[in-house]
C-alpha positions in Angstrom: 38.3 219.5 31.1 37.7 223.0 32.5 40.8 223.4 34.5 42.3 225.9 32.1 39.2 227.9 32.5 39.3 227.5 36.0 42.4 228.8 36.7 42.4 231.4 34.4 39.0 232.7 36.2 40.6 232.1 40.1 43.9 234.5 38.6 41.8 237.4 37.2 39.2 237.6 40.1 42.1 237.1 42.8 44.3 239.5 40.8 42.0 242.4 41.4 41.5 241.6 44.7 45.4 241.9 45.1 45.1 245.4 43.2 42.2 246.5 45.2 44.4 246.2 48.7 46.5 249.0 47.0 43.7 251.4 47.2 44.4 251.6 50.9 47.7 253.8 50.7 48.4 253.8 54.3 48.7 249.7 54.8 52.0 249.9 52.6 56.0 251.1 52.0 58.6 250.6 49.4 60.3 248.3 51.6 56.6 245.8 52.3 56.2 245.7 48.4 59.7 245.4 47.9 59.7 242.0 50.2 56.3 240.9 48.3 57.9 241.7 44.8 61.0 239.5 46.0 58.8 236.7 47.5 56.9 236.2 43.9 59.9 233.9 43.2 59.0 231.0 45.5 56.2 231.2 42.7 58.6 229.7 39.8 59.6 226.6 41.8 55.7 226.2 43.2 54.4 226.0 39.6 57.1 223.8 38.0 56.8 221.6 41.0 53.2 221.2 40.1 53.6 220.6 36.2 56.0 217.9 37.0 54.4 216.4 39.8 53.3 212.6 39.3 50.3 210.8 40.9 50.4 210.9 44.7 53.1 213.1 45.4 52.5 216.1 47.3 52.3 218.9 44.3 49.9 216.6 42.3 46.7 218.2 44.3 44.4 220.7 43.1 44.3 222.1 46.5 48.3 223.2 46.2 47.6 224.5 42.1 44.8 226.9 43.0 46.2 227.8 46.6 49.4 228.4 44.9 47.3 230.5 41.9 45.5 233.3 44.2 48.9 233.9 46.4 50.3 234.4 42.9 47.7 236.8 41.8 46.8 238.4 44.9 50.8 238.8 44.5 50.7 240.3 41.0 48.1 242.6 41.8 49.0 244.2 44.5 52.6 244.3 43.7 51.6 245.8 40.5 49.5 248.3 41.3 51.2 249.8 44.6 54.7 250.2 42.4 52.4 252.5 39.9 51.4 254.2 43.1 54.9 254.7 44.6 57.1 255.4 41.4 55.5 258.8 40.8 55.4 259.5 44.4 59.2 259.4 44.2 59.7 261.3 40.9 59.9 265.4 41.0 56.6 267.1 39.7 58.4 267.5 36.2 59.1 264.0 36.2 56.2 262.1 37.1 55.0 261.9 33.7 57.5 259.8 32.0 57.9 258.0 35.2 54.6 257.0 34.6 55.0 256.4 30.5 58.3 254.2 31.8 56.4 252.0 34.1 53.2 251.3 31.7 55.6 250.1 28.9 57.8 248.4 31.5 54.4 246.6 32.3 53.3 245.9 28.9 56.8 244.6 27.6 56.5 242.3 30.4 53.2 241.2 29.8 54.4 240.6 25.9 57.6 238.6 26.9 55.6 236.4 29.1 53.1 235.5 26.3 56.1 235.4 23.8 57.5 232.8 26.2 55.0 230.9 27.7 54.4 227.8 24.5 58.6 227.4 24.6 58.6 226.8 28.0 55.5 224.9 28.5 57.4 222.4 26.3 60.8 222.2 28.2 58.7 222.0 31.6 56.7 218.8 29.8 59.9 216.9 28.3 
């Protein structure tokens, strides 16, 4: 009954834990959130191999869902965060303003496609 509520709670808390490792400038490089960035893929296949698992196979436990749910966020966050971090850092002193204006609507146009998107494909997933 909950399990919306659930996983919408294990996201958001995991998701700032994930932004909070970004504080920590020193742990990361272009190239280590580069690789995490290009690992959030796996994530696609994980959580439509979960929506169309059936009873007893291996992605129809909870266990995989929210295991599957905090790498995802932990993901988000911190890949999020550290490339607001680094794009500035790479940008000239005159430029580090729009680079920042660019990456906030980059992250708010994705935020808006995603929601734009999600009921469509929540149906082909289903079929």
């Amino acid at each position: 009954v909950y399990k919306r509520q659930i996983m919408i709670t294990i996201y958001n808390i995991f998701d700032t834990v994930g932004k909070n490792f970004s504080e920590k400038r020193d742990w990361y490089s272009p190239t280590r959130v580069f690789v995490v960035i290009l690992s959030r893929f796996v994530f696609y296949w994980l959580f439509i191999s979960v929506a169309r698992a059936t009873a007893g196979e291996v992605f129809d436990s909870d266990y995989i869902l929210i295991g599957t749910m905090i790498l995802f966020a932990m993901t988000n966050g911190f890949g999020t965060s550290a490339l607001m971090v680094l794009a500035p850092e790479r940008a000239t002193q005159e430029l580090r303003e729009k680079v920042g204006f660019v990456m906030v609507f980059g992250l708010l146009l994705g935020i808006c496609s995603g929601s734009f998107l999600a009921l469509p494909l929540a149906k082909v997933i289903h079929q």
